[in-house]
C-alpha positions as CSV (number, residue, x, y, z in Angstrom):
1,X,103.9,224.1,34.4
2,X,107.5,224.8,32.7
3,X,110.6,222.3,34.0
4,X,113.5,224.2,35.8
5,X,116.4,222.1,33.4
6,X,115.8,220.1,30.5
7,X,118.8,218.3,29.5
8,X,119.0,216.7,25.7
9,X,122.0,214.3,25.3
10,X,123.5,211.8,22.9
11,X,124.6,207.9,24.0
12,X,126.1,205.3,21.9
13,X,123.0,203.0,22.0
14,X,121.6,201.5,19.0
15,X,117.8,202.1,20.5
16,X,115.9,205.0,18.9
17,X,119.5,206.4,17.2
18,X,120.3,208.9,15.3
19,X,123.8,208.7,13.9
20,X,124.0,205.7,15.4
21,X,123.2,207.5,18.1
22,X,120.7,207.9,21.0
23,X,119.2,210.8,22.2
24,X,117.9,210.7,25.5
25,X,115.8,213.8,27.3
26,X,115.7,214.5,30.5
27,X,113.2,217.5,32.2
28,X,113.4,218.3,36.1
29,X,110.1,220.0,37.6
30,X,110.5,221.2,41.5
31,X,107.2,221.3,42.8
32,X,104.6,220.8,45.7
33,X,102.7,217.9,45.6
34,X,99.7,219.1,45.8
35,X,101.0,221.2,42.6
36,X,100.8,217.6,40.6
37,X,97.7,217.8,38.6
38,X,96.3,216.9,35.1
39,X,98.0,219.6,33.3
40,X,101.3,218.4,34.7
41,X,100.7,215.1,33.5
42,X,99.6,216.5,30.0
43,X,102.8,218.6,29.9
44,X,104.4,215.5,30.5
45,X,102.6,213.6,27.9
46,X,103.1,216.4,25.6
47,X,106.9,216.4,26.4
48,X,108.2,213.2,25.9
49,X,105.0,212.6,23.5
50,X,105.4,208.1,22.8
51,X,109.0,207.9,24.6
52,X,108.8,205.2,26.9
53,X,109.5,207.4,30.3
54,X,111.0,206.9,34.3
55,X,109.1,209.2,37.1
56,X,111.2,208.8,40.1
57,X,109.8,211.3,42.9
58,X,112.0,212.6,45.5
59,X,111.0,214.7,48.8
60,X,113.0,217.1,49.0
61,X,114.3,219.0,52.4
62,X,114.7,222.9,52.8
63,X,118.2,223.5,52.4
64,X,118.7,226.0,55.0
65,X,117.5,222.9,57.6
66,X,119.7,220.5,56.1
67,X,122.4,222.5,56.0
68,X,122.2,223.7,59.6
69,X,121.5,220.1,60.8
70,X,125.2,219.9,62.4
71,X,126.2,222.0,65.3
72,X,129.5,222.9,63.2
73,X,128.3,223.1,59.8
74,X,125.7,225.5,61.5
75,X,128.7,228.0,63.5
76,X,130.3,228.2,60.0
77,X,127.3,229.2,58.4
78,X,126.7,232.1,60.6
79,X,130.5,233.0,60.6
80,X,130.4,233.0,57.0
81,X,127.3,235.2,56.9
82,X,128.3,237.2,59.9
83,X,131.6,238.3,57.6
84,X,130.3,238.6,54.3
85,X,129.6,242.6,53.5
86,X,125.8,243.5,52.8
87,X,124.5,245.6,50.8
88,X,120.8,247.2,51.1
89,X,118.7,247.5,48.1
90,X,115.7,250.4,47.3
91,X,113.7,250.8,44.3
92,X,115.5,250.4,41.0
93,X,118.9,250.1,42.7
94,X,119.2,246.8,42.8
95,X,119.0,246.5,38.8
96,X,122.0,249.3,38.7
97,X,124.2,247.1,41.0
98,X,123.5,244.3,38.8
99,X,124.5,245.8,35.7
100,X,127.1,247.9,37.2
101,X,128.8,244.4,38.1
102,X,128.0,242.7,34.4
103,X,129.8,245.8,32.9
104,X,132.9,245.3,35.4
105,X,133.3,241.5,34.7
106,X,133.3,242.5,30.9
């Protein structure tokens, strides 16, 4: 189990410094609970190794419901997708587009 963002930054705080400096990592897994298991905890463990650590656990909605949870956040979602062009993908043409488009925002 890989995190999604792991985040390394330095505080002025005199605990565990460098430079006078602390450094303070932070790793962010999205997963299903039923996904939690003994090798996420020893990824974990082998992580943050003897840091002292904070496990805060979030439930997290599906966008697309939250987002279309207000009548008129819901019309301009459909307007929005209703105008925007489309484009149809088959075989390897998808990859093309997406170089094609890295080699015109060169």
């Amino acid at each position: 189990m890989l995190p999604i963002a792991i985040g390394i930054a330095l505080c002025n705080n005199k605990q565990q410094t460098t430079n006078n400096k602390q450094i303070i990592m932070q790793a962010v897994y999205k997963l299903m609970a039923n996904e939690v298991d003994e090798e996420f905890i020893k990824a974990i463990r082998m992580l943050f190794k003897d840091q002292i650590i904070n496990i805060t656990i979030d439930s997290l909605s599906d966008e697309t419901t939250y987002l279309s949870s207000s009548q008129a956040n819901l019309e301009h979602l459909n307007e929005n997708a209703a105008s925007t062009e489309k484009k149809y993908f088959a075989g390897n043409s998808f990859q093309s587009f997406v170089n094609e488009s890295i080699e015109k925002a060169k």
